[in-house]
C-alpha positions as CSV (number, residue, x, y, z in Angstrom):
1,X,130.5,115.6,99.1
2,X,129.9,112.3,97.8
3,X,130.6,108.8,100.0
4,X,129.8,105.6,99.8
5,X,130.1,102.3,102.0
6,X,128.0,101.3,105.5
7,X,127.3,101.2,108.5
8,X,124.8,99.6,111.2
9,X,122.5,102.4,111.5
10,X,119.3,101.6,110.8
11,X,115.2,101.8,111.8
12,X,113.8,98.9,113.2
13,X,111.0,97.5,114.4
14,X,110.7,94.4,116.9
15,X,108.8,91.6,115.3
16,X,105.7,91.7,117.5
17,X,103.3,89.8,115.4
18,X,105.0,86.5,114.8
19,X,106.2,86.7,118.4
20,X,109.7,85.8,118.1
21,X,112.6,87.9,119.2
22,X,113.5,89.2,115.4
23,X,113.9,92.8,114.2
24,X,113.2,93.9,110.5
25,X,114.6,96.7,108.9
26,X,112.2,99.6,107.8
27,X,113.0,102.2,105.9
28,X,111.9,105.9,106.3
29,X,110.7,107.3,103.1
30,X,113.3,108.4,101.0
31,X,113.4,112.3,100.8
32,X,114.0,114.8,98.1
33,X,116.6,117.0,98.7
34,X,117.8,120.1,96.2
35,X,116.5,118.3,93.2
36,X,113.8,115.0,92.8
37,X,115.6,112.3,94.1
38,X,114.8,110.5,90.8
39,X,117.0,113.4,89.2
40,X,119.8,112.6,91.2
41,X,120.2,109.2,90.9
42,X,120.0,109.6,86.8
43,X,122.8,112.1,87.2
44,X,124.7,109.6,89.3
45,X,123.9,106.9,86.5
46,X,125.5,109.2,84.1
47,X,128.6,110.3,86.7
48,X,129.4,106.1,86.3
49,X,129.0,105.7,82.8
50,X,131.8,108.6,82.1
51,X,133.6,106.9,85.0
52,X,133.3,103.7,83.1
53,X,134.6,105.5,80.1
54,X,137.7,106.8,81.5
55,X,139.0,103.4,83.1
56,X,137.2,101.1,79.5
57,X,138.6,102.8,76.8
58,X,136.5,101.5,73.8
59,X,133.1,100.7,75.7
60,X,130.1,101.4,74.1
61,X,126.7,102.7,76.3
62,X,123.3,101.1,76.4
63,X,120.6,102.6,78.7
64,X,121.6,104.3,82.0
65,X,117.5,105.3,83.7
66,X,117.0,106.1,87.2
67,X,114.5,103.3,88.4
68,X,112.6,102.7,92.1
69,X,115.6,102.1,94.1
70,X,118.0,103.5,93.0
71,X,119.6,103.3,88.6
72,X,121.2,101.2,86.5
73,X,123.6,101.7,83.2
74,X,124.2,99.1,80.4
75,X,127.6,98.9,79.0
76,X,129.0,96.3,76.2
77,X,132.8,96.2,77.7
78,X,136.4,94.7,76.1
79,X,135.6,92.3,79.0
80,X,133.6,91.1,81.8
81,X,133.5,93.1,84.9
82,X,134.2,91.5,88.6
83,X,133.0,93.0,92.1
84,X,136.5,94.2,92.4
85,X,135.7,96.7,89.6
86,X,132.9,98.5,91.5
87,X,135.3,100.2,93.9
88,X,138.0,101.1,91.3
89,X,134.3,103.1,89.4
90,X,133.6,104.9,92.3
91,X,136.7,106.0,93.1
92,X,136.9,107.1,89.7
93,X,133.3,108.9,90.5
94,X,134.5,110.6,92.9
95,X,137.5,112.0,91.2
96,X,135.3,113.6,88.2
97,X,132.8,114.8,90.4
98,X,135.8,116.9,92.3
99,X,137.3,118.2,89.2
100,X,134.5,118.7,86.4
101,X,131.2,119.1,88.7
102,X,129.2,121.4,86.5
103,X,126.3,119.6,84.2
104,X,125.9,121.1,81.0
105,X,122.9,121.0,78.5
106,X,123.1,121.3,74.9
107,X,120.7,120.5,71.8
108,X,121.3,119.3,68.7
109,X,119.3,118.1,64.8
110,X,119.0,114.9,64.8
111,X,121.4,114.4,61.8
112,X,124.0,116.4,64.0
113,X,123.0,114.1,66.9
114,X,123.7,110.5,64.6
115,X,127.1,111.8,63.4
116,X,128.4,113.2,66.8
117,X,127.5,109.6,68.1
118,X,129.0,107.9,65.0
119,X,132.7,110.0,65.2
120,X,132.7,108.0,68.7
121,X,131.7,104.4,67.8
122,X,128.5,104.9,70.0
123,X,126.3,102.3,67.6
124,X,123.8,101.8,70.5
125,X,123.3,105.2,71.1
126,X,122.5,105.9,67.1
127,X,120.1,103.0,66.9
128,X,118.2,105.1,69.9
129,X,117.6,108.5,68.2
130,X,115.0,106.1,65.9
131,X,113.7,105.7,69.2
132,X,112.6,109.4,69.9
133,X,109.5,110.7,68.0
134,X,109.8,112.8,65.3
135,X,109.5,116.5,66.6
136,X,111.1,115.9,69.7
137,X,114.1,118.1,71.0
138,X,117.1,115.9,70.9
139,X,119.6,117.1,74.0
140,X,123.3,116.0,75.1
141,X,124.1,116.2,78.7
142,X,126.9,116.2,79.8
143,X,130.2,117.3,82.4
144,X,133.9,117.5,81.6
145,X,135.0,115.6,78.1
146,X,132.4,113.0,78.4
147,X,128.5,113.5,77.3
148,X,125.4,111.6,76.5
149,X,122.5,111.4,74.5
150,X,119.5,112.2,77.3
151,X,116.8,114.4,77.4
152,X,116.9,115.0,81.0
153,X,116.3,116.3,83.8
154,X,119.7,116.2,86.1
155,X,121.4,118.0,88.9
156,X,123.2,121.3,88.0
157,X,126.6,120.2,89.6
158,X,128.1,117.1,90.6
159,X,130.1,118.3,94.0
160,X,126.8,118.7,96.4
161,X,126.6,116.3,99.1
162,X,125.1,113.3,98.2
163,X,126.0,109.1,98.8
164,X,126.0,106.8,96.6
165,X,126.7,103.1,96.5
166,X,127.5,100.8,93.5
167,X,125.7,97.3,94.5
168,X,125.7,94.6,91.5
169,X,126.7,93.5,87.8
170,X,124.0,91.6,85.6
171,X,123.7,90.9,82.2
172,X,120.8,92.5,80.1
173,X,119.9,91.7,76.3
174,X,119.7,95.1,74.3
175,X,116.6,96.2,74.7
176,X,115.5,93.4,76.2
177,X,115.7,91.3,73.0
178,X,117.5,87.8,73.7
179,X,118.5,87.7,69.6
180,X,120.4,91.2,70.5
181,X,123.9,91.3,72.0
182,X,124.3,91.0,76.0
183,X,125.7,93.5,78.0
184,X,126.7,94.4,81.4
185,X,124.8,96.6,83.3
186,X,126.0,97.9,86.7
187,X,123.0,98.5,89.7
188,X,124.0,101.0,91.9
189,X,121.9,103.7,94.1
190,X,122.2,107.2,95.4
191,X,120.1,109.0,98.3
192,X,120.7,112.9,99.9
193,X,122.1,111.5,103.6
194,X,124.0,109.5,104.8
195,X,121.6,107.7,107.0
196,X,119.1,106.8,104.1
197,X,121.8,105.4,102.3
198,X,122.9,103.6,105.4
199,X,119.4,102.2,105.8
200,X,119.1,101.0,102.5
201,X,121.8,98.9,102.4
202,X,120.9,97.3,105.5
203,X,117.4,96.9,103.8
204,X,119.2,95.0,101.0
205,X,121.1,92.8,103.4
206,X,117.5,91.8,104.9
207,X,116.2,91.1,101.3
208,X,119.3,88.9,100.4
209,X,119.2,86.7,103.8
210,X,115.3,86.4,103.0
211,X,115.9,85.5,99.0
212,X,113.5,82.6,98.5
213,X,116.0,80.6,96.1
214,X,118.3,81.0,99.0
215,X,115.8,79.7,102.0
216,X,114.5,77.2,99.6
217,X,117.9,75.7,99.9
218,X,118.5,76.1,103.4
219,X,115.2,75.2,104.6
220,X,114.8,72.1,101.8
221,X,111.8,73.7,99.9
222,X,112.2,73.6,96.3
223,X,114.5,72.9,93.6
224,X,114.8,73.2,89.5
225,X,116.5,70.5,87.4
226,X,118.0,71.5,83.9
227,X,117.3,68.3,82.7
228,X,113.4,69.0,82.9
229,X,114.1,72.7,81.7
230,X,114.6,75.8,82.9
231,X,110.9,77.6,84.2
232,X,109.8,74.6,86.6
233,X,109.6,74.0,90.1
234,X,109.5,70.8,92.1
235,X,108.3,71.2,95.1
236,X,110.0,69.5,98.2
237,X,108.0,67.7,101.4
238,X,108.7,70.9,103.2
239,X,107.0,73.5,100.8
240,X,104.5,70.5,99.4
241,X,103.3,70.7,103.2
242,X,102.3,74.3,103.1
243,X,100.9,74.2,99.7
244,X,98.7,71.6,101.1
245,X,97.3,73.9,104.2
246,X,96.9,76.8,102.0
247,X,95.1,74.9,99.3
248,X,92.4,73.7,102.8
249,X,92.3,76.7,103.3
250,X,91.7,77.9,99.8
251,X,89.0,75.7,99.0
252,X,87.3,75.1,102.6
253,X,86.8,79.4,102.0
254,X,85.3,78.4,98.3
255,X,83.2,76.1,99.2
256,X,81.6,78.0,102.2
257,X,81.6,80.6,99.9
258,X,79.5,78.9,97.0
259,X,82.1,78.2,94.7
260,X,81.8,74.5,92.5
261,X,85.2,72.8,92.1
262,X,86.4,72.0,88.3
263,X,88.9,70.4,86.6
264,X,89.7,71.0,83.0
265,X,92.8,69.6,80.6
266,X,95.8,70.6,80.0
267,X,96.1,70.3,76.6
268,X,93.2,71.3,73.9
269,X,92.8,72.0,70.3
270,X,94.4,75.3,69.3
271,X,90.8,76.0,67.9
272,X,89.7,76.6,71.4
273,X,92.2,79.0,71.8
274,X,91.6,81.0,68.5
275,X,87.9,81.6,69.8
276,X,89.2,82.6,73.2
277,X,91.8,85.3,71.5
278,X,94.6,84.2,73.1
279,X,96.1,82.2,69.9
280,X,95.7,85.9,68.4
281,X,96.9,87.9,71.3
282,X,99.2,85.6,73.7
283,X,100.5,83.3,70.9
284,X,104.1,84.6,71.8
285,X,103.6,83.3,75.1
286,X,102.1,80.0,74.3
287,X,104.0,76.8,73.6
288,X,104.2,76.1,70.0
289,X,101.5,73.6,69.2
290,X,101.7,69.4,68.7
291,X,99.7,67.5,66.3
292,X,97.2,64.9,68.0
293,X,95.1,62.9,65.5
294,X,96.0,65.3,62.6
295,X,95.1,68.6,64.4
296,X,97.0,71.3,66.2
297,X,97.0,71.1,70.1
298,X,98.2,73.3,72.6
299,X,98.8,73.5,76.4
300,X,96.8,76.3,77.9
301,X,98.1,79.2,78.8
302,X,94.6,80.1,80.8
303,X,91.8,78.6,82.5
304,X,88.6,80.4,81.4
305,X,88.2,79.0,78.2
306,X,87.6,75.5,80.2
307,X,85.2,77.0,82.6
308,X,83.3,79.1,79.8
309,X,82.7,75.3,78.0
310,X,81.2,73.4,81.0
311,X,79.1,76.6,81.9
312,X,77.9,76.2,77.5
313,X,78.1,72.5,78.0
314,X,73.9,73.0,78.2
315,X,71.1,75.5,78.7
316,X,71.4,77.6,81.4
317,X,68.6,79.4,83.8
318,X,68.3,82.8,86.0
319,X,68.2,80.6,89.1
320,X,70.9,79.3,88.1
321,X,73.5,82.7,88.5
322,X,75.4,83.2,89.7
323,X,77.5,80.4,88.8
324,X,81.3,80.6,90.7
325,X,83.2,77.6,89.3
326,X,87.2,77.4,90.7
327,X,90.1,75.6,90.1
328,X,93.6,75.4,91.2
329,X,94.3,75.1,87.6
330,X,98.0,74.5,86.5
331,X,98.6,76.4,82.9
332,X,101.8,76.8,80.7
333,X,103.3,80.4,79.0
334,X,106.4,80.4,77.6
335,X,108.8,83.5,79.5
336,X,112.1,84.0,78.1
337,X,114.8,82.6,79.9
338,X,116.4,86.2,81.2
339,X,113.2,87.1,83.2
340,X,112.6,83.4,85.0
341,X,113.8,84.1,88.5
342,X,113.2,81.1,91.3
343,X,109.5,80.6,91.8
344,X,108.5,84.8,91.5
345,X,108.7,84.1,87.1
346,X,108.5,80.4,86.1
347,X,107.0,78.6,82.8
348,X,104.5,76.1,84.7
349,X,102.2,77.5,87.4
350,X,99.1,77.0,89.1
351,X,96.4,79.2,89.5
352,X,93.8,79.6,92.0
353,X,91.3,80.4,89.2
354,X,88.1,80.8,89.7
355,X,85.3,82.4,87.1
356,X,81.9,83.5,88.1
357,X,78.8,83.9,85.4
358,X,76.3,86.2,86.8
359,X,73.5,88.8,85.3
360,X,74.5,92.7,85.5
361,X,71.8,93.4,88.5
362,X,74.3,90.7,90.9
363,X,77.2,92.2,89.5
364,X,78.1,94.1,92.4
365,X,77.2,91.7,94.9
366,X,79.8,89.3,93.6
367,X,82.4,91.9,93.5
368,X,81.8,92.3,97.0
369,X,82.1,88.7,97.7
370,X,85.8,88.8,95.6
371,X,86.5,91.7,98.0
372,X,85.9,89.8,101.3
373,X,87.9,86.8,100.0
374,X,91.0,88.9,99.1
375,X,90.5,90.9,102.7
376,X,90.2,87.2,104.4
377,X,93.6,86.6,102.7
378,X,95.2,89.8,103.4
379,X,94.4,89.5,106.7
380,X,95.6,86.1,107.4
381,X,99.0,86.4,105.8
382,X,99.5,89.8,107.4
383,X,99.6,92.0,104.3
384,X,99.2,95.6,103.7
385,X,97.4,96.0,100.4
386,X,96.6,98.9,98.3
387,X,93.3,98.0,95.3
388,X,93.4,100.5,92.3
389,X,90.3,100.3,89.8
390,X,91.3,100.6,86.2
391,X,89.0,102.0,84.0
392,X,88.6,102.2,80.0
393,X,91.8,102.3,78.1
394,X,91.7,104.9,75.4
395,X,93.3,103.2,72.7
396,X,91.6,99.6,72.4
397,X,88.3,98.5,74.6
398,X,85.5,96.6,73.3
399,X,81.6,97.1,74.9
400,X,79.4,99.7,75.0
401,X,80.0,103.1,77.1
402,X,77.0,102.1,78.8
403,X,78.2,98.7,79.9
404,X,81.7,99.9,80.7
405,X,79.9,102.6,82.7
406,X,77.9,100.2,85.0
407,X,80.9,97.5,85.4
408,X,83.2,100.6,86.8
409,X,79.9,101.5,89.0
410,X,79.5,98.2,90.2
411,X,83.6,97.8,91.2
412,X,82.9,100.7,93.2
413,X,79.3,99.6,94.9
414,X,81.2,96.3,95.5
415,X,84.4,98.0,96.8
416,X,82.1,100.5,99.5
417,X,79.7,97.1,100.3
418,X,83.4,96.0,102.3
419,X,84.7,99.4,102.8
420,X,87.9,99.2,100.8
421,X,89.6,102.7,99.2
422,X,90.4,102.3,95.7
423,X,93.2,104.3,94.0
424,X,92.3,105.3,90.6
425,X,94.6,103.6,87.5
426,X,92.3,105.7,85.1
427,X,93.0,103.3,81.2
428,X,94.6,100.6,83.3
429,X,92.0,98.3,82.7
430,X,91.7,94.9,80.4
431,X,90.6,95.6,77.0
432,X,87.4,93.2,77.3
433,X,86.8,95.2,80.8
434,X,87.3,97.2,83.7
435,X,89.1,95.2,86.8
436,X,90.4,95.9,90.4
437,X,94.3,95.2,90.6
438,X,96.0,94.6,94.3
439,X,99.5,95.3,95.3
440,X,100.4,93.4,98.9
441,X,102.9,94.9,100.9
442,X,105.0,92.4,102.4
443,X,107.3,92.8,105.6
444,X,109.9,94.5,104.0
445,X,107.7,97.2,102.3
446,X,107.5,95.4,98.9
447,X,104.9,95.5,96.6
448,X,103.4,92.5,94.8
449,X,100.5,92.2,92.1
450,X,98.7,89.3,93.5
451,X,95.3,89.6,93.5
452,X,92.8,90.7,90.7
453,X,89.0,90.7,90.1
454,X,88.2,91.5,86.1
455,X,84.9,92.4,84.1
456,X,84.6,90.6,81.4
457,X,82.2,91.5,77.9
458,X,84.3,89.7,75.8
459,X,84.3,85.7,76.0
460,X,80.8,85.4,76.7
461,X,80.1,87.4,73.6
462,X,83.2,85.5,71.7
463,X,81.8,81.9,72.9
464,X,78.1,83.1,72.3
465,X,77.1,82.6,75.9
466,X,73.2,82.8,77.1
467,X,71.5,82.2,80.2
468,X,67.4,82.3,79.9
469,X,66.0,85.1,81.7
470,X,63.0,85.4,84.4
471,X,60.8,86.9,81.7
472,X,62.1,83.9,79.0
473,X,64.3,85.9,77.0
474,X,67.6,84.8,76.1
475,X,70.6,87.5,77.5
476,X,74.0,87.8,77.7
477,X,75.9,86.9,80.8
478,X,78.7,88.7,82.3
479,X,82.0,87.2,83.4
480,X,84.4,88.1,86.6
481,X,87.5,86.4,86.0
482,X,89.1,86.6,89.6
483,X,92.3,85.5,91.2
484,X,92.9,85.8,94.8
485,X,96.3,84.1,95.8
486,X,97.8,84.5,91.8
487,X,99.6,81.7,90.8
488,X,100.7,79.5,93.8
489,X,104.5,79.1,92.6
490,X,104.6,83.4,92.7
491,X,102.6,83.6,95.6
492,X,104.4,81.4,98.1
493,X,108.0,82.8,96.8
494,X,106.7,86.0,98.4
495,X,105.5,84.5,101.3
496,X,108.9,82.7,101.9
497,X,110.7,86.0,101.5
498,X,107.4,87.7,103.8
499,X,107.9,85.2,106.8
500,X,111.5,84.6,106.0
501,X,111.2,81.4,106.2
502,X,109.4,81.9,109.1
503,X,105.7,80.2,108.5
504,X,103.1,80.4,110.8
505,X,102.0,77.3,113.1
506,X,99.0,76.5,111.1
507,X,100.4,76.1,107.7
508,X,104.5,75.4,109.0
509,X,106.1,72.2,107.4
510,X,106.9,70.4,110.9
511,X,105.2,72.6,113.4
512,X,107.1,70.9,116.8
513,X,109.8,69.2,117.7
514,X,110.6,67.3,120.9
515,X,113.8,67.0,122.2
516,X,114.7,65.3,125.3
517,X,117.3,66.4,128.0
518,X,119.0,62.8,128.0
519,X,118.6,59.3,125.6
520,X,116.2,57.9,128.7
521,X,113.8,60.5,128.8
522,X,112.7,59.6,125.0
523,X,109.6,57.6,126.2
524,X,108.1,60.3,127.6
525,X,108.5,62.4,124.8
526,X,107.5,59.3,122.0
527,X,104.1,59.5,124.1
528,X,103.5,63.3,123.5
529,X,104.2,63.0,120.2
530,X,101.8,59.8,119.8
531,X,99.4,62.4,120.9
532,X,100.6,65.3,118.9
533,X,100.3,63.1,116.1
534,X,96.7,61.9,117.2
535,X,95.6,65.4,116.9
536,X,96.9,66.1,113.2
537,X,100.1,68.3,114.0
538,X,103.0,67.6,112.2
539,X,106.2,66.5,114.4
540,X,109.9,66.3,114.3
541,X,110.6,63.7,117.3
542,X,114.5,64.2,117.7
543,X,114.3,61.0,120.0
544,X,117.7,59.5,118.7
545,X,121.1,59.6,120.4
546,X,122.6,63.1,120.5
547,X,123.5,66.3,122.2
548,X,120.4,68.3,123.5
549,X,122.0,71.4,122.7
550,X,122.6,70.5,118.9
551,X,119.2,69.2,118.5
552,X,117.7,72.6,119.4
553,X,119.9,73.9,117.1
554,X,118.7,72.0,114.6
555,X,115.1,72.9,115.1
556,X,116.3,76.3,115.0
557,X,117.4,76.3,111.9
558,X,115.0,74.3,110.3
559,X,112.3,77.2,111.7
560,X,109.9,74.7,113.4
561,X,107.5,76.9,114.9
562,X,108.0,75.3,118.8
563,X,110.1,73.0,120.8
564,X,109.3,70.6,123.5
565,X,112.1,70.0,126.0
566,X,111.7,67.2,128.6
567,X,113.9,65.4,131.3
568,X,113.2,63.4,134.3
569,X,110.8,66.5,136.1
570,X,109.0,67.0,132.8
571,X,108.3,63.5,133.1
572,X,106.8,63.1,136.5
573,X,105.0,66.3,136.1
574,X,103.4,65.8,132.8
575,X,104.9,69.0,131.8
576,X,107.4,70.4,128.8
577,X,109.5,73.1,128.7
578,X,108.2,75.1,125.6
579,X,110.5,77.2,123.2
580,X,109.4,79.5,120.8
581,X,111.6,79.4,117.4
582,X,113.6,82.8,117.3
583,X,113.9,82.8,121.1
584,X,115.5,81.3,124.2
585,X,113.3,81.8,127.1
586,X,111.8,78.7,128.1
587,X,108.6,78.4,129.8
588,X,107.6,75.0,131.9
589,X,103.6,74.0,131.5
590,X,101.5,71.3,131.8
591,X,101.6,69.3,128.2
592,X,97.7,69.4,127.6
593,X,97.7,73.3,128.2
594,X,100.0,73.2,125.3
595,X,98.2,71.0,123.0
596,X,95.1,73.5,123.8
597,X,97.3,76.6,123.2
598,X,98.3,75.3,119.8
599,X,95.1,74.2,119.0
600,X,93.7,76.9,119.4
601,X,96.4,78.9,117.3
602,X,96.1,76.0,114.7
603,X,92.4,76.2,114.1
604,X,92.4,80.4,114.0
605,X,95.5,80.6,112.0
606,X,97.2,83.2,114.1
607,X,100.1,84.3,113.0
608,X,101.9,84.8,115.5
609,X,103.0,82.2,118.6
610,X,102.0,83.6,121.9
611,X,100.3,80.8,123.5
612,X,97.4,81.8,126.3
């Protein structure tokens, strides 16, 4: 039986760690049932496109894959499809699935294959038998008049119970190719029960009300302007603020850490780059170059080509090494306009770049120190993470067995020095070395590629780079290129969407607000704050004329981590009646046990708000 639609049922869990009354959906694992669920959902993919052929006479198909949460199905249509059309498709679902249910297999030449796709119009579909290797069985699958050009595998009949929901229309270039036509393409997903249906959708309903382009409106974050071009952010007061925090908190880590601040250009001669590689390798996604003084010029898409010419900038000793430069580094890659989305894919980013020149005997050691950092990090932000070494790839690598050998050894030393599990991406790795890649689970159970720490043999032997050893000989040093936060514009779009707009006290935009009961008990209130204030936190003194209960409100909703509520007792007893954003018990205490409660939360960057 098939269904779709939802209900309320759903896991949750109570948000104990920021300490605010808030539950978050989470999922239970998605279970196989008679088949892969992968399987079903491309059956189901193929169940809507002959859906969609019945109702759009004429359409031709694209691509129609089973992907992570559920398919999709590209479809160039007499016209463009509305949300209203998604029901009228699964009705239409339902009604083949009832009468033609049985799947059916059959293979074919390729020649065979072309002209059976030709007699139907289906030009898409020919141009993608050029895409199956020669050799390869070419199969149609399909159920009552309609059939496609797949190879498999799908469900053997379309009338078991399953439930399926279509959930969005997007446009998508063929094959990804923004000089190719657009079509629609139609998201939808498909579990075994009911109930995992049912908690996915409610899953998808917590990811839309935490959208970071959405918050960023609400919560005056960020914006993007046409008229400076698509791909760039500008960061509001708001979201400045908490770049600010996390950039202390960045660098007063580096710092302790033995890290030397840089700064390098923006813009340098494209022959720079054509040493690096990256003219020969990332030249699609660098911006086309201007001419200074009668030479090419480029913005950089990277930092390391900087840092690797002030480490050459002169002679450099054993005692010196290692050598950790960083830099919050803004660079500039060109992303075609179909993949930008909010601050996650943008043109102009900054990196928290850092580069670190070391012999292969402190190899390890450094990777260790890397390790700590990111585990600082994931720790502080309240991440799950998962760190997968990539090894050789086995089409293009440069080095030595011997040093690839030793840089996958030392990954691992430095990985057991902290005790962190690595997962094994075996040919994953860079083609100038072997790296550790981490995906950060965030609130919702999402996976990001944040952070990465990288071997690298390459530069130093492109840029020729020495350092004079203990016994006077001249050797070769080797290069980690690490990031820990990613780029700041990618990394604080997932923290908006983590939190949910939500921030922790230490790194909030306003972090309290004080609102008093009645106009005449502002004085007592502008003296807290004048305090507040002395002390570095950031206020939001709702002094002015207004309605107590709309002023809370307001704090509310502009997620201000605590508010301060005073009348005439408060006053006389040098207390405040402290709120909690997300909750409305109030509890009475002497102001300077709140200041200390704060501070203390302020200066250990808890995340959550439980004051002792």
């Amino acid at each position: 039986m098939l269904a779709s639609g939802s209900s309320r049922l759903y896991f949750s869990l109570p948000y104990k760690t920021m300490g605010e009354e808030k539950t978050t959906p989470v999922r239970a694992p998605a279970k196989d049932g008679p088949f892969p669920l992968s399987t079903l959902r491309h059956s189901v993919s193929h169940l809507m496109a002959s859906a969609i052929g019945r109702l759009f006479p004429g359409v031709r198909f694209g691509f129609g894959p089973a992907i992570e949460h559920g398919f999709y199905y590209d479809f160039d249509l007499p016209r463009p499809l509305e949300e209203a059309d998604l029901e009228k498709i699964e009705r239409e679902m339902r009604k083949i699935a009832k009468a033609s249910p049985q799947l059916t297999c059959v293979e074919v030449t390729r020649g065979e294959a072309k002209a059976r796709l030709l007699r139907k119009g289906q030009s898409y579909k020919v141009e993608a038998i050029d895409l199956i290797p020669e050799g390869e069985k070419i199969t149609f699958w399909g159920h009552s008049d309609w059939e496609d050009l797949c190879e498999g595998p799908h469900v053997d009949r379309l009338d078991r119970e399953f439930h399926f929901k279509l959930l969005s229309i997007a446009g998508a270039y063929w094959r990804g190719d923004e000089k190719r036509p657009m079509l629609q393409r139609i998201y939808g997903t498909a579990f075994w029960t009911k109930a995992e249906l049912d908690a996915h959708l409610v899953w998808l309903e917590e990811i839309k009300a935490r959208d970071h382009r959405k918050l960023g409106t609400e919560l005056d974050l960020f914006s993007y302007h046409q008229e400076a071009g698509a791909g760039f952010v500008f960061w509001h007061p708001n979201l400045a603020t908490v770049r600010r925090e996390i950039e202390r908190f960045w660098w007063d880590e580096h710092e302790r850490r033995g890290y030397q601040p840089v700064y390098t250009p923006h813009v340098s001669r494209e022959t720079l780059f054509e040493v690096s590689g990256h003219l020969a390798n990332y030249a699609d996604m660098m911006y086309a170059p201007m001419e200074i003084d009668s030479m090419p010029y480029r913005v950089k898409p990277m930092n390391c080509p900087g840092h690797i010419l002030i480490y050459k900038n002169r002679g450099r000793s054993y005692r010196e090494l290692p050598l950790r430069m960083a830099e919050l580094g803004t660079v500039y890659r060109y992303e075609r306009s179909g993949v930008l989305h909010g601050m996650l894919r943008v043109r102009g980013f900054t990196q928290d770049d850092s580069h670190i020149f070391c012999t292969s005997e402190q190899l390890a050691d450094e990777i260790a120190g890397v390790l700590d950092l990111v585990l600082l990090v994931v720790k502080t932000f309240g991440f799950e993470y998962t760190a997968y070494l990539a090894t050789r790839p086995k089409d293009k690598s440069i080095g030595s067995d011997e040093i690839w050998t030793r840089a996958i050894a030392s990954l691992r030393q430095g990985a057991a020095k902290v005790g962190m599990p690595l997962e094994l991406d075996e040919g994953g790795g860079a083609f100038y070395g072997p790296k550790i890649d981490f995906k950060m689970k965030d609130a919702l159970g999402r996976e990001w590629q944040l952070s990465t720490v990288q071997c690298d043999f390459n530069l130093p032997e492109r840029f020729d780079l020495h350092f004079t050893d203990s016994d006077g000989q001249a050797k070769r040093p080797i290069m980690l290129h690490r990031a820990v936060l990613g780029a700041f514009e990618r990394f604080i779009g997932v923290l908006i969407e983590h939190f949910g707009g939500r921030f922790p006290l230490w790194c909030a935009p306003k972090q309290v607000a004080l609102v008093p009961i009645r106009e005449e008990h502002a004085p007592y209130l502008r003296t807290l704050a004048e305090r507040l204030n002395a002390q570095n936190f950031r206020v939001e003194a709702m002094l002015d004329a207004g309605h107590m209960n709309k002023k809370i409100k307001d704090a509310q909703h502009a997620q201000i981590p605590f508010m301060l509520v005073a009348g005439e007792r408060e006053a006389a007893d040098g207390t405040v009646a402290v709120r909690r954003r997300g909750t409305r018990e109030q509890i009475v205490m002497p102001f300077d046990a709140f200041l200390s409660g704060i501070s203390k939360l302020r200066s250990t960057r808890a995340l959550g708000l439980e004051l002792e």
